[in-house]
Structure formats: C-alpha cells, structure tokens
C-alpha positions in Angstrom: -23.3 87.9 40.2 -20.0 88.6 38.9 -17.6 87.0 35.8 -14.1 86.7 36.1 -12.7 87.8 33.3 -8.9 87.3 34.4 -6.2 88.5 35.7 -8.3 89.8 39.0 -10.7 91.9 36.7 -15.1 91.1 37.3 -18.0 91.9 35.2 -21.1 92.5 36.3 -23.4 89.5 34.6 -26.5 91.2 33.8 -24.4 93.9 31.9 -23.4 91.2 29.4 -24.6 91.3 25.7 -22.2 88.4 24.2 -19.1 86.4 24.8 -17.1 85.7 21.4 -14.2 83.8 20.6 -11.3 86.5 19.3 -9.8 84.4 16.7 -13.0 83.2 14.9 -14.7 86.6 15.3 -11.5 88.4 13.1 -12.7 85.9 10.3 -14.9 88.5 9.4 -14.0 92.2 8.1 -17.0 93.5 9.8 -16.6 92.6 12.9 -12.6 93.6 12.5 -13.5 96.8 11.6 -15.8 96.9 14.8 -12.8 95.9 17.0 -10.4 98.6 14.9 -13.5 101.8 15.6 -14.5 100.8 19.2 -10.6 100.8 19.9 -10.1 104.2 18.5 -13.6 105.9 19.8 -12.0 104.2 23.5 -14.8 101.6 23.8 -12.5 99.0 23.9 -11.0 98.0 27.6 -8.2 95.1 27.5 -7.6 93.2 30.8 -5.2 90.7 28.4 -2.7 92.5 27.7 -2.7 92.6 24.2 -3.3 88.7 23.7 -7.2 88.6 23.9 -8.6 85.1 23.4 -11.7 86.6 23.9 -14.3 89.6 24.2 -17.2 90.1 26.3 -19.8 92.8 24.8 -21.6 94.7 27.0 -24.1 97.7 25.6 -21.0 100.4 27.0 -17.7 98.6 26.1 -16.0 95.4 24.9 -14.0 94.1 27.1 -10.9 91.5 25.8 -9.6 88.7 27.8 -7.3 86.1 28.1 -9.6 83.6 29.2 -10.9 81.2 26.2 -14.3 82.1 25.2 -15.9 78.6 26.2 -14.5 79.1 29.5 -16.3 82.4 30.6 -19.7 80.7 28.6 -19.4 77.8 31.4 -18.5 80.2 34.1 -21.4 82.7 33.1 -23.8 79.1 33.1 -22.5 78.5 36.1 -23.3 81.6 37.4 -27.0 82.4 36.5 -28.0 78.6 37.1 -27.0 79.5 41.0 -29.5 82.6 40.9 
C-alpha cells in the first residue's frame, strides 16, 4: 500500500515510522534542531514546497507535506484496515 503525500508524490506504508503535525512539533527545540541537522546532513525531502503542514518519518528520511497531519493519519487507517 501506498500514502499520498501530495502533490502526486507516494510513500510506501510499511516504511513509515511516524506522521507529525509541523506546527506543534516546532514547539519543541529538540525536535527543531532535528528538522534544522536532518536538513543539512540531506535527510530531509520536501514535496510542500516550503510550507509543510506536516512530516512523515521513515527510518531513511523525513519527508514534509502539505497535507494536514490528521489527514495522512486517516488516509494511512484507511489504508492498512484494507490489507
């Protein structure tokens, strides 16, 4: 199975760790400072253009979308209840 994560870009589903809301998740300094070194070490792939709303963590990369974070959580449901 496959998640849409916008703007005509998929994601494999079992290769996903976490889905995380963008704007709560840079509440925290730790987890900006995670954003700021995967970006630099090229961990970080953006499919929104530079206005994520959200991140998907996979164990290679963090990938940011501009799909809400609730959205790919019921799409991902979705998904693995069809299996």
């Amino acid at each position: 199975m496959f998640l849409h994560l916008g703007r005509g870009h998929m994601l494999k589903t079992e290769r996903i760790v976490m889905i995380g809301d963008m704007e709560s998740s840079l509440d925290s300094t730790i987890t900006e400072n995670f954003f700021e070194t995967s970006r630099k070490e090229g961990f970080v792939v953006d499919y929104s253009s530079g206005n994520p709303r959200s991140f998907v963590l996979t164990e290679e990369k963090v990938y940011y979308s501009i799909i809400s974070s609730k959205t790919l959580r019921k799409r991902l449901q979705r998904n693995l209840a069809e299996k």
